[in-house]
N, C-alpha and C positions, 0 to 999 in steps of 0.2 A: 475702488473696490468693484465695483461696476463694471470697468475693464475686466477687472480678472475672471469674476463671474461669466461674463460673455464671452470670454475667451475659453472657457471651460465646458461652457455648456454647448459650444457648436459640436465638441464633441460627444457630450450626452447631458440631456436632461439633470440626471444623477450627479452627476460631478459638478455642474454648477449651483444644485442644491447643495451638495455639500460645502462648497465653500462658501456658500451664503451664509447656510448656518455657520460655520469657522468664523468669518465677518460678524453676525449676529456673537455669536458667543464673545467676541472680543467688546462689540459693543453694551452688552450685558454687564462684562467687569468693570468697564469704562466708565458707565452707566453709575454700577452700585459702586465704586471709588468716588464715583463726581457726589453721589447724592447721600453719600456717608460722608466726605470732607469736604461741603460745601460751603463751611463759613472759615476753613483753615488753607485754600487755593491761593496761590500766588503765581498766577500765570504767568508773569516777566522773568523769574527765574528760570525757567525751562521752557523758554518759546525758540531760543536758538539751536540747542541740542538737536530737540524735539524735530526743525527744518533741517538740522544737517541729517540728521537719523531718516529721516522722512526722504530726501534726496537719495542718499543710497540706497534705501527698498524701493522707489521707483525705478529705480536705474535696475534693479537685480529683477521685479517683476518685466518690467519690458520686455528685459532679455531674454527669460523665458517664455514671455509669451511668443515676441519673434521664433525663439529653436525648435516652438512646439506648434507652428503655424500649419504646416504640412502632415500633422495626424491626422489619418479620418477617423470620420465619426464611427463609435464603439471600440475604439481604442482604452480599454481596460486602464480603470484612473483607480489607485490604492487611496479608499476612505481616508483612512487616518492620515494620510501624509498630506491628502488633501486638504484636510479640514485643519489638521494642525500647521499647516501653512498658510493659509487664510486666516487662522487665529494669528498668528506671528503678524502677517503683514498688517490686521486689524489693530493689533497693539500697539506696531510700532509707524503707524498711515497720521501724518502731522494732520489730515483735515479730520477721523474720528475722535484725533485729542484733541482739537480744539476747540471742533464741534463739542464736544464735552462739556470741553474747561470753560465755554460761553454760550451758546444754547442751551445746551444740558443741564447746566446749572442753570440758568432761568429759568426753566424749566421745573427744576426740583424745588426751587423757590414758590415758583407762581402753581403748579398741579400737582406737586408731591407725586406720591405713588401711583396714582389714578392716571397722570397725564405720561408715566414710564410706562406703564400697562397699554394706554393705546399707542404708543411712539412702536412699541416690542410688538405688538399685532400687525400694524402697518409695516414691520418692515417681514415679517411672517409672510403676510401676502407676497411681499415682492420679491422675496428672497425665491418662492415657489412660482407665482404666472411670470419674473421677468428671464430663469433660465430656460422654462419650456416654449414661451414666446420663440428666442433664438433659437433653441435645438428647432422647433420647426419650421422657422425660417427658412432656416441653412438646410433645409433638407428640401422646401420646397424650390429655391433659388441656391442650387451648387456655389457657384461663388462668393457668396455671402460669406463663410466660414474665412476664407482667404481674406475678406475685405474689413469682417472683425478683427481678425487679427492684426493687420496692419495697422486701421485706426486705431486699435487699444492702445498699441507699441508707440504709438506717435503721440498717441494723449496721455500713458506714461511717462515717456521722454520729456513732454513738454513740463508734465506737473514735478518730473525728476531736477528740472531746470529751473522751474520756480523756488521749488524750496529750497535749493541749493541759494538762489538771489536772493532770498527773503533771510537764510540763516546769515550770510557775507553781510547782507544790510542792516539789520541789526545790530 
């Protein structure tokens, strides 16, 4: 998710907040499912899907981030499509469900409510200093923007190849 964020926010501040928050929002539903069906979880049933579904969003985010590497910055990004695209891939990203289905749920076990409240704050902060970080990065170092993009697409690809091996080896 990280990737994508940074990939968005070379070209504005705003557009990698918003899909942070899209991310956040995703992690919220993920969140109140894990810690309302916490003792009805059966993570072996849907750990393979889960990696094949996880492989194709990486593979589709990559590719976007490569086709959209050469926008410059202030390149007009549509909220909504933004953020409900980052809700999508937050939904369907096999490490926020897992991270879910086994931190998360320890989690709701061991800090209940209290410890979802700081997990949601902490990522509050990062969701806002980690895209303005990059937008003024890329602004003070021009080639930066070119350089996120390339690594996002390659640490897509790569995690696009893992969950593909992890769903086949199962």
């Amino acid at each position: 998710m990280n990737a994508l964020i940074a990939s968005l926010a070379v070209r504005s501040p705003t557009a990698g907040l918003v899909t942070g928050l899209g991310a956040m929002a995703a992690d919220l539903i993920l969140g109140v499912l894990v810690f309302s069906l916490r003792s009805a979880i059966d993570l072996d049933a849907v750990l393979r899907p889960i990696y094949a579904l996880g492989a194709v969003v990486m593979v589709v985010i990559a590719y976007r981030v490569w086709s959209h590497r050469l926008e410059p910055a202030g390149t007009p990004v549509d909220r909504v499509h933004t953020f409900s695209y980052a809700l999508g891939v937050g939904l369907s990203n096999p490490f926020q469900i897992v991270w879910w289905l086994t931190a998360g749920l320890a989690f709701a076990y061991l800090g209940g409510i209290v410890l979802f409240v700081g997990i949601f704050a902490g990522i509050a902060a990062w969701i806002v200093a980690f895209p303005l970080a990059i937008y003024r990065g890329s602004r003070r170092y021009p080639t930066m923007g070119r350089w996120v993009a390339v690594l996002s697409t390659a640490l897509l690809a790569g995690f696009a190849a893992y969950f593909a091996y992890l769903a086949l080896a199962l």
